[in-house]
C-alpha positions in Angstrom: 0.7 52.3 24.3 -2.9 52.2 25.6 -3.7 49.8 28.0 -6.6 48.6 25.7 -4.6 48.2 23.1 -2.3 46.2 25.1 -5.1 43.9 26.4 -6.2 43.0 22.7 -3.0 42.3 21.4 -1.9 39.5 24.5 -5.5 38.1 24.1 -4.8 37.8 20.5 -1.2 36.6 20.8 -2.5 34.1 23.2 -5.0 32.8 20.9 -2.5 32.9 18.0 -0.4 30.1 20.2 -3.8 28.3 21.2 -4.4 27.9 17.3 -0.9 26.9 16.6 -0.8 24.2 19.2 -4.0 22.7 18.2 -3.2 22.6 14.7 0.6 20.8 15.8 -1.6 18.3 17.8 -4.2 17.7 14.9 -1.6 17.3 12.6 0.9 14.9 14.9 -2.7 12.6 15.5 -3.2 12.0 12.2 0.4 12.0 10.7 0.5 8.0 11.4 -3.0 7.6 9.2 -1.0 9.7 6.4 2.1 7.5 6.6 0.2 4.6 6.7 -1.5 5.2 3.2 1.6 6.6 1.1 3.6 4.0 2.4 0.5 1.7 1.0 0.6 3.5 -2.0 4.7 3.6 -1.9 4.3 -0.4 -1.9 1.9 -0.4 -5.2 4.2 2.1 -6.9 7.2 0.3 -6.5 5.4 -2.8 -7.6 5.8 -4.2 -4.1 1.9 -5.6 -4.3 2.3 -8.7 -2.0 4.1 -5.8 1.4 0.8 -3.6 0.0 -1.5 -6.3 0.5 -0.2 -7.3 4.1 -0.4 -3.4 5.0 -4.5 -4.3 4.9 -6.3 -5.1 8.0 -7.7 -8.6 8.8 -10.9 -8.3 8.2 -10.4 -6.7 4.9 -8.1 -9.8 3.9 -11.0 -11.9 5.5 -13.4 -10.1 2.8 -10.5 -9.9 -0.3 -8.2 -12.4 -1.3 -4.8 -11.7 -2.3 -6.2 -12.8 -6.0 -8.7 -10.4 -6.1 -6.6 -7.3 -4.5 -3.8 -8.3 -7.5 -6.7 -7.9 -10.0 -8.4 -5.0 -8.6 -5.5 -3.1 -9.0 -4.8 -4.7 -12.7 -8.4 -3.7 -14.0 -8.1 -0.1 -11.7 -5.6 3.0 -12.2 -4.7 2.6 -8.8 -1.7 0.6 -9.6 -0.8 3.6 -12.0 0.0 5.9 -8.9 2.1 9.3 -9.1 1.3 10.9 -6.3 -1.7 11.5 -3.7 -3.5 15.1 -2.1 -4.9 13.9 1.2 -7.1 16.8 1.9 -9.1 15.2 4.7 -7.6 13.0 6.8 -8.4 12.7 10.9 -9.0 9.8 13.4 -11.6 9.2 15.4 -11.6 7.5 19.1 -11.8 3.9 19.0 -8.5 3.6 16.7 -10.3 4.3 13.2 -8.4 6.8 10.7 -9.8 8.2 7.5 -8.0 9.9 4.6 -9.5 11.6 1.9 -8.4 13.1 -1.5 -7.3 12.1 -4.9 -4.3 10.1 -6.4 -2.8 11.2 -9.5 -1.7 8.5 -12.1 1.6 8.7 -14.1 -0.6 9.6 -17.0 -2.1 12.2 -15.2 -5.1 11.6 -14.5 -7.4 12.1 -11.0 -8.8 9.3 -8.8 -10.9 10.7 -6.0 -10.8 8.2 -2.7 -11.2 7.5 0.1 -9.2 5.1 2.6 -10.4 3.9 6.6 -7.5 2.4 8.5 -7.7 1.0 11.6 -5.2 0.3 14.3 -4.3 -3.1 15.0 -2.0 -4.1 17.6 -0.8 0.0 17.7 -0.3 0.0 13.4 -2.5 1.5 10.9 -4.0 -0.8 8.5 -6.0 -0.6 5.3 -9.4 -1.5 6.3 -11.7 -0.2 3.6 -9.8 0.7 0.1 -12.3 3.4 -1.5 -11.9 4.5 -5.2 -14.4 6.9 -6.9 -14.4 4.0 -9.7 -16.1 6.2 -13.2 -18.2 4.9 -15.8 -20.9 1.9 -14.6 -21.3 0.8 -10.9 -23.6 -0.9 -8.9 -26.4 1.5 -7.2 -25.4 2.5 -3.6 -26.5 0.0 -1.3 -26.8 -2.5 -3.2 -24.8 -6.0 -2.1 -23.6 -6.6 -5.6 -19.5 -6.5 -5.5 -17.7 -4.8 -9.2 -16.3 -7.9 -11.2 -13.8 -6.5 -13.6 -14.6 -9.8 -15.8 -18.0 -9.5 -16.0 -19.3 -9.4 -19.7 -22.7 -8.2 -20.9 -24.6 -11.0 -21.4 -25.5 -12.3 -25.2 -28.6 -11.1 -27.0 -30.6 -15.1 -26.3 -29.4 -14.4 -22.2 -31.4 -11.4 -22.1 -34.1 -12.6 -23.8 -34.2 -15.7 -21.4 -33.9 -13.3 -18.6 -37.0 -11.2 -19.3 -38.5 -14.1 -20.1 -38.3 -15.2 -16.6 -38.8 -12.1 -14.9 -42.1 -11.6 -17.1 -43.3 -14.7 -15.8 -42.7 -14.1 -12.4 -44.0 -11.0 -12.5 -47.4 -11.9 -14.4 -47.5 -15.2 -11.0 -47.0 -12.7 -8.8 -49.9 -10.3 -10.0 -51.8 -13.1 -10.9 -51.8 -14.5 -7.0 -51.9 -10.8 -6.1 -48.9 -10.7 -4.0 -48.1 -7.4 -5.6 -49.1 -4.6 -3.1 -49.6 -1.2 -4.6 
């Protein structure tokens, strides 16, 4: 065999194994961000909200109730849950993980989301819950929270709103506090 030849194939071989190892470390780091959310999942499948709920990090228990998680996951599909794809999921130094993909529901159906964990005293928790809600959402940015039991308002609340906002408006440009 040439010795060129030779040369090639070790320096490929050896970045073969260089490839394989780094993939075995990327995938051991981020196995306990993966765990974390199936078994999350695992709990809401089984019906087991209340162990789901205390798989969630302080702070996001500090920002949800137990209430509302219970009727976020009534009013979502997320309690419908098959099965998940993570097809992004890494962690990133100072102990935050991030999985990304889509759950399947048992009717079938797709929910792409997202899910940041964050390790607290050496275990993942839920710290931000993530769906790809469809239909009618709030803009991005914007510090309105979805209420699932929000109604549209009657035809005389509208009115009274414009009302309002029409007279504000016509202060405002009257006092010329309106800047163009």
């Amino acid at each position: 065999m040439n010795k060129t030849l030779r040369i090639i194939l070790i320096i490929l071989g050896v970045l073969v194994v260089i490839g394989v190892v780094a993939w075995n470390l990327v995938w051991y780091a981020t196995s306990g961000v993966r765990q974390a959310t199936n078994d999350f999942f695992t709990h809401i499948k089984t019906g087991d909200v209340e162990n789901a709920y205390q798989m969630t990090a302080r702070e996001f228990q500090a920002q949800t109730s137990y209430e509302q998680f219970t009727n976020f996951l009534a009013y979502s599909t997320l309690q419908e849950y098959e099965s998940a794809n993570w097809s992004k999921t890494y962690v990133e130094t100072g102990g935050r993980g991030i999985s990304e993909g889509t759950i399947t529901t048992k009717e079938g159906g797709v929910v792409p989301i997202a899910i940041e964990l964050v390790k607290e005293h050496d275990v993942w928790k839920i710290f931000r819950l993530a769906p790809h809600i469809g239909g009618l959402i709030p803009s991005a940015g914007s510090s309105e929270t979805v209420n699932y039991e929000n109604k549209i308002p009657s035809q005389e609340e509208l009115r009274r709103l414009v009302f309002i906002s029409m007279n504000l408006f016509a202060k405002d440009l009257k006092n010329a506090q309106i800047s163009y």
